[in-house]
N, C-alpha and C positions, 0 to 999 in steps of 0.2 A: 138316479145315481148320486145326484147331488145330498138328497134326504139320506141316502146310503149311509156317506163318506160325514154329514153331522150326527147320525147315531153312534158313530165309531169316534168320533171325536169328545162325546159328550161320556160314551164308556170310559177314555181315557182321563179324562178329567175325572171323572169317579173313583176312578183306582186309583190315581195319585192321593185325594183325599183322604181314601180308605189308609193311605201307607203313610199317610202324618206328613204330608209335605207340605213345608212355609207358604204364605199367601203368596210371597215372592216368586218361589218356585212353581205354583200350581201355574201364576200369568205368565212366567217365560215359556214353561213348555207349552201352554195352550196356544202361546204364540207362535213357537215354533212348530208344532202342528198343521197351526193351519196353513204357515207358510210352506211347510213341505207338501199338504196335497193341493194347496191352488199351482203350486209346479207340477206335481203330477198330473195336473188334472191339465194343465195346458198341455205340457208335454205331450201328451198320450191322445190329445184328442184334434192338437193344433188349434186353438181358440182366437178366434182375430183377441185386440185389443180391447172392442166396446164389449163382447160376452166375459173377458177375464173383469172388466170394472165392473161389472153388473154382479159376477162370483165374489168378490171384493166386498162389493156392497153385503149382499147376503149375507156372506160372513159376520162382517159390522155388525148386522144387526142380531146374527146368534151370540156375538161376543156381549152385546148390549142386553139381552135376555135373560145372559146367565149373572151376570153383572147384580141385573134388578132380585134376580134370583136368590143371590148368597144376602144380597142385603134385607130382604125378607126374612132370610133364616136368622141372621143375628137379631135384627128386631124381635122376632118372635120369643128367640131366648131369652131375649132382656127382659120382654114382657113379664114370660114364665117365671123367671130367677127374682125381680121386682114387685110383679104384684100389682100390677098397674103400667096404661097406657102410655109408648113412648112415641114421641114428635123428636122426628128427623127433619133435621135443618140439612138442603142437600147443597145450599150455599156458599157452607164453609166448612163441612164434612162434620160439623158437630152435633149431638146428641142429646138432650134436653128429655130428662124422664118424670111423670108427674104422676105420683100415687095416689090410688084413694079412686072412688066412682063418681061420677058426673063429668062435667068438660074439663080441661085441665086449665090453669089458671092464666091471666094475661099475662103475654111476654112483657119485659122491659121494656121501653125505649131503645132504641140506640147506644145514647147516651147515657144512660147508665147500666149497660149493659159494656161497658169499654174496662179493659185491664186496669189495674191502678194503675197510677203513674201518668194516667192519658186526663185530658179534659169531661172534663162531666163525671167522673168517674165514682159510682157509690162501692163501699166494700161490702164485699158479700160474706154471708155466715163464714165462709173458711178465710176470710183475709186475717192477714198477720196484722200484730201491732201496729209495725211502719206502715203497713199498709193505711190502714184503720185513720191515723194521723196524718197522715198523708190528704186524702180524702179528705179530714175536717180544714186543713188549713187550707185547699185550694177553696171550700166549700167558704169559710168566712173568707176568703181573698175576693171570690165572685160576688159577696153577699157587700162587701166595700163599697164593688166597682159596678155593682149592678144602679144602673139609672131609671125615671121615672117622666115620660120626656112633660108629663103636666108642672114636675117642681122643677122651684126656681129660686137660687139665691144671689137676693139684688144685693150691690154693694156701690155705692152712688162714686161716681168718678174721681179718681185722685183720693178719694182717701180710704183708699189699698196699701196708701204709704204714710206715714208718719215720720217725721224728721225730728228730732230731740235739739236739735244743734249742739254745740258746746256744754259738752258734759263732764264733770271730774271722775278721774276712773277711780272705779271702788263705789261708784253710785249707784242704787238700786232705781231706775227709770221704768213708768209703766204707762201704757198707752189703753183708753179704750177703743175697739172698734167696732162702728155700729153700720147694722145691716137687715138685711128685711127677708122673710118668707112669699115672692111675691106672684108663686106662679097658680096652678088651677086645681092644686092636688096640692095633698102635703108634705112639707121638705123635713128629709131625715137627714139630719150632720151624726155620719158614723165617726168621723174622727178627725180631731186636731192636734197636729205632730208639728210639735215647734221645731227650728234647728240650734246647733251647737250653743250655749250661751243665754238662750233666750226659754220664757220659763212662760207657760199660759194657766193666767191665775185661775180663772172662772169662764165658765161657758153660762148667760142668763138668756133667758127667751122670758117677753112680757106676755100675760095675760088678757084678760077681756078687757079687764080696767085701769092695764098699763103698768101694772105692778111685775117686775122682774122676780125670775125664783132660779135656781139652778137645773142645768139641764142636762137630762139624761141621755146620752148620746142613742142615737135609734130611735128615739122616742119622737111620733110623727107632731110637725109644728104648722099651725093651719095657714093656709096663706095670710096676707096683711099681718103676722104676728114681724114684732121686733127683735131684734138678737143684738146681745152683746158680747161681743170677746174680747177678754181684761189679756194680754199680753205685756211681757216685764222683761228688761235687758236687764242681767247682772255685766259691768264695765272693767269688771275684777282685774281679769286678764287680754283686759282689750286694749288696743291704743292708736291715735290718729282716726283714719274714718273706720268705723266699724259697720256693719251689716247683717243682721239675723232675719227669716225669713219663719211665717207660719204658714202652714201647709190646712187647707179647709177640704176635708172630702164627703161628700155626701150624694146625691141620688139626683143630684141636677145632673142633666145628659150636659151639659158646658164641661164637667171635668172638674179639675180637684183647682178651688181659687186658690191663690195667694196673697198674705201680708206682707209689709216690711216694713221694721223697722232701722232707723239707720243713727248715726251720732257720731258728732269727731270727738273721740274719749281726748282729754290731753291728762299727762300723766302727772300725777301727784309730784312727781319728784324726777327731777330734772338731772339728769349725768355728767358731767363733760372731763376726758372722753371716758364711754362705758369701757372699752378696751385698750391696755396699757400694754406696747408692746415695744421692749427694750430689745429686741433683736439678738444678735450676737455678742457678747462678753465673754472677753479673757480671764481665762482662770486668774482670781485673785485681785479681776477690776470690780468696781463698785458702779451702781448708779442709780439715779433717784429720779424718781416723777411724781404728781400730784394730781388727782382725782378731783374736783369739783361736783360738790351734789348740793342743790335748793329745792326747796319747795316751789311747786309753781306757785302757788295765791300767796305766797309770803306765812307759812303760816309757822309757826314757830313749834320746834321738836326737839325731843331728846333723838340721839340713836347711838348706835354701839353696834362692833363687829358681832355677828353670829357665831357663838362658842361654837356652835358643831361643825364650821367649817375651820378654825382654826388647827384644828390637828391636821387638818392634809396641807396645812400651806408647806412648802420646800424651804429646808435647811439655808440657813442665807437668805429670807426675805422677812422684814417687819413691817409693821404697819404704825400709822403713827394718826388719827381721827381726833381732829379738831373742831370745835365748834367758831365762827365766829361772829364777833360781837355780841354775845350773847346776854339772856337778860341773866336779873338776882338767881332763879330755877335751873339755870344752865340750859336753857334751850335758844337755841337760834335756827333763824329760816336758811341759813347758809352757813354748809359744813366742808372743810376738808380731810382727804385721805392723803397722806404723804407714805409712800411705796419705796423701799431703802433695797436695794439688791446689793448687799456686803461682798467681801473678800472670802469669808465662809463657804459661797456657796457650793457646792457641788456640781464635777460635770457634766453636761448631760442638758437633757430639758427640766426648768424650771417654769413652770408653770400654776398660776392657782386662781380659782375660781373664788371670789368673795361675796360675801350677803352682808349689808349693810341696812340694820332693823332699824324702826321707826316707833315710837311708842304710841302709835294713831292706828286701833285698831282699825280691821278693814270690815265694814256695813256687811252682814249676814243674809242672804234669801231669807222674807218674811217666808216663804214656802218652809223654806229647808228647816229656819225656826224653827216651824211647828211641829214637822214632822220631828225632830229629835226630840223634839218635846214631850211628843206622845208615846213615844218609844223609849223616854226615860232616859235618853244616850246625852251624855255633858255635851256641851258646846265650847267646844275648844278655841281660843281665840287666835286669829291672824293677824298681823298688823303690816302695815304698806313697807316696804323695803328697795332698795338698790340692790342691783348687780355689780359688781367689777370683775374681766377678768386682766390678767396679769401671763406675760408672756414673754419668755427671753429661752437664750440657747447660753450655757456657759460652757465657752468652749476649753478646753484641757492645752497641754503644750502643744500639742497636735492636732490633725482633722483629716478622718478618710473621707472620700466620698463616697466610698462605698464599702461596708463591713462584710463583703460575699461576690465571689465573682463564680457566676454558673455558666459551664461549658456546653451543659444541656445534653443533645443524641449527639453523637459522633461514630464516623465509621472507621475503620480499619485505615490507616495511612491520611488520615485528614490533619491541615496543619491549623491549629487556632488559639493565637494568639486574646491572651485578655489583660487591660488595665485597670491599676486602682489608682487615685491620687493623693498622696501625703504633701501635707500643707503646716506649713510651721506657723505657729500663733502667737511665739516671743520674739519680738526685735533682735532683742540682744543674742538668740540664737543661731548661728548658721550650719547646715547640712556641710560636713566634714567625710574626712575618710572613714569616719567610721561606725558610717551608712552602709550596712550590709542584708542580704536578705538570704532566709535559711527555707528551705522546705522541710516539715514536719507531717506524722500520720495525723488520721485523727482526731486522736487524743493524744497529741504531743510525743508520741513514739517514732520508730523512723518509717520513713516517706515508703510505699512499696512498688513506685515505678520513679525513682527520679532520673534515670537516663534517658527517660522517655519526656522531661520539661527540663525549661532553659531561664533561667531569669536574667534582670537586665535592669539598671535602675540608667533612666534619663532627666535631666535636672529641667525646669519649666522657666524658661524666659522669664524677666519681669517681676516674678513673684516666689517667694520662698516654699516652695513645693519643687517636686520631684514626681514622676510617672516610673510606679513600679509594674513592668511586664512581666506575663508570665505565658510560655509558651508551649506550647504542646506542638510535639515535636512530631507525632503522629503512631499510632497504636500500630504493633507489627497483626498481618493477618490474622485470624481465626480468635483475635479478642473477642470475647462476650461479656462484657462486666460491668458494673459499675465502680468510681472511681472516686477519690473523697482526702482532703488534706489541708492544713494549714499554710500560709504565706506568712512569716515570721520576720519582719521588718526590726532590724536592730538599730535604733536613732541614732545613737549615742549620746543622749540627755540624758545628764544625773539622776531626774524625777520621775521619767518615762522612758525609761529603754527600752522597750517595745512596746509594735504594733502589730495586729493579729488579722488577720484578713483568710476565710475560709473560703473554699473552691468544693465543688465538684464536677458532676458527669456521668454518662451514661457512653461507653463504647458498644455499638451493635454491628455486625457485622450482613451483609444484604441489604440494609435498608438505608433510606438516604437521608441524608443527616440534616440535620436544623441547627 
């Protein structure tokens, strides 16, 4: 009965075939099949438990037959359609076909048989460009970091580091460091990567007879040979303790060594103070300070403001660069800058950045030399300079604290109040009656909620200011909008009748307000 009930199972499966049903389809109904007759079959015959696990089993293994079954037929197609032998990986459910007569060729690895993108990963005939790229750079990243554990690079104690001491900035400083091939096998230096600042002139490895050549990075070095690495601080832009570091990588399993070199740059030229800050000024006050700039060794200079920063200095600021004591040439080792902030000036921030040049150019990278050299590019000259900068507020008749007051979310009937503070900055004036304040749209048109704000000017203990409120008296229900206007303060100073303070907001009604 049981052989019965899987001919009739294996008919139906057939006929579904026959009528084009998805792969999907053919396993649900076969499934459901066979679960409707192991119920029939208990049902109808009453089967303890162990004889329905035993029909269960059975099953399994005609579902497992038919299984190996279909997967023979598609190989076979393949075969047929290809033209040669296909190896099923049952694995990973993957297919691997290999044309042509005799054995089919050796698989990959593992690893290189891996996606791009993974470790070890080779690209295959259809990989993309990035892919392609991809692959070669982890490919030289491993060929860096790949070690050798027979090499060895010796570098004898402490002098890993080199100290310059007391260096003048703008000095071109250069250190050798020597070191040895000393392990059982030979040491490959795939690369020397200086950092910021620091420039490596020469890679030598000596010879049989001690004589140094340069050296090709990869290029295997036998044990006992000698190495030298020429490393150079440019000071240019350094000052106080400096510190650049050389990076050594190569195929000693110890890892990638380091140099250092170290140096306290002191700076050509001496400031006092680099930053000049007059703070707040009344429209129409003046005031003045003085700059001190030396050479440190005494050495004696022209210098002169940098034309290209004088067009942005601010209306109302001179300058005034002294030499003193200077000799017949007009140079001296100690110069000043005397800083003038007139009655001219304008309200607002006054601020300016100055460059104070030297006529001592500043030492070139013998590197850099050459290369522009060879490339035919001018070498353009730099010469050692000063900074100043220069720093004030000139304040106008007035002072807000703040030129914007934001109301932010609000909801329907919320009450919120906001201030600004107005602050008088002439003596001789005081807040009278006719301190008023206006509400404008805006662009200066009229207001389009003002029954809905309150204004209110309070006078500030102590000090000649004033606290202008402005109050929102609360938006009626079903507002949705956003809101927007001016605060129009009228002084009543001849020079500055008003003052402008904008507001907005957001009214939303359901949600809760910030």
């Amino acid at each position: 009965e049981l052989t019965k009930r899987e001919e009739q199972i294996k008919r139906r499966a057939e006929e579904r075939q026959k009528k084009g049903l998805t792969e999907a389809e053919k396993e649900k109904a076969k499934a459901e099949a066979i679960r409707k007759a192991e119920l029939e079959k208990k049902q109808s015959e009453g089967k303890s438990d162990a004889e329905t696990a035993e029909l269960r089993k059975k099953q399994e293994m005609l579902r497992q037959m038919e299984e190996k079954k279909r997967i023979q037929e598609q190989v076979e197609r393949k075969k047929n359609s290809q033209g040669g032998p296909v190896l099923r990986s049952l694995d990973d459910g993957k297919e691997q076909v290999h044309k042509g007569a005799g054995a089919p060729p050796k698989v990959a690895p593992p690893a290189a048989r891996n996606v791009a993108g993974k470790k070890g990963a080779v690209p295959s005939q259809g990989a993309t460009d990035l892919e392609k790229k991809q692959a070669m750079q982890r490919a030289a990243q491993e060929a860096l970091t790949q070690s050798d554990p027979g090499a060895k690079l010796k570098i004898e104690f402490g002098t890993e580091r080199h100290d310059f001491g007391k260096v003048r900035q703008g000095d071109q400083v250069e250190h050798e460091f020597h070191m040895q091939a000393a392990g059982t096998t030979p040491l490959k230096i795939r690369q020397v990567k200086p950092s910021c600042g620091c420039t490596v002139g020469s890679v030598k490895v000596a010879d049989e007879e001690g004589n140094y050549h340069d050296y090709t990075y990869g290029d295997p070095i036998e044990p006992g040979r000698n190495i030298i690495v020429t490393a150079a601080v440019n000071t240019t832009n350094k000052k106080n303790k400096a510190q650049v570091r050389v990076q050594i990588m190569s195929n000693d399993p110890a890892g990638t060594h380091s140099l250092t070199l170290a140096a306290e740059v002191q700076p050509f030229l001496h400031v006092t103070p680099p930053i000049m800050n007059f703070g707040d000024i009344p429209m129409g006050g003046q005031r003045d300070q003085t700059v001190d700039i030396r050479t440190a060794h005494g050495e004696m200079v022209m210098m002169h403001v940098d034309p290209a920063r004088l067009g942005v200095i601010p209306k109302g600021i001179t300058l005034d660069l002294q030499p003193v004591n200077p000799n017949e040439e007009g140079k001296s080792s100690h110069w000043t800058v005397a800083v003038h902030i007139g009655s001219d000036a304008l309200e607002g921030q006054a601020n300016a950045a100055l460059r104070i040049l030297t006529d001592v150019e500043l030492p070139i990278d013998p590197h850099k030399r050459e290369q522009l050299a060879s490339t035919g590019q001018p070498i353009v000259p730099q010469y050692f300079s000063a900074n100043v900068t220069v720093q004030a507020r000139i304040l106008g008749s007035f002072t807000l604290d703040r030129p914007y007051l934001s109301f932010g979310l609000v909801r329907p009937g919320q009450i919120a109040p906001r201030v600004a503070r107005l602050t008088c900055n002439e003596e001789s004036f005081q807040f009278g009656e006719g301190l008023k304040v206006e509400l404008r749209g805006k662009d200066g048109g009229e207001f389009e909620f003002p029954e809905l704000f309150e204004t209110s000017i309070r006078p500030v203990p102590g000090v000649s200011a004033v606290d202008i409120e402005l109050l929102l008296k609360g938006f009626p229900d079903g507002v949705d909008q956003s809101f927007s206007g001016e605060l129009v303060i009228k002084t009543g100073h001849p020079s500055s009748p008003d003052k402008t303070v904008r507001f907005s907001g957001v009214c939303r009604s359901g949600v809760n307000a910030r």
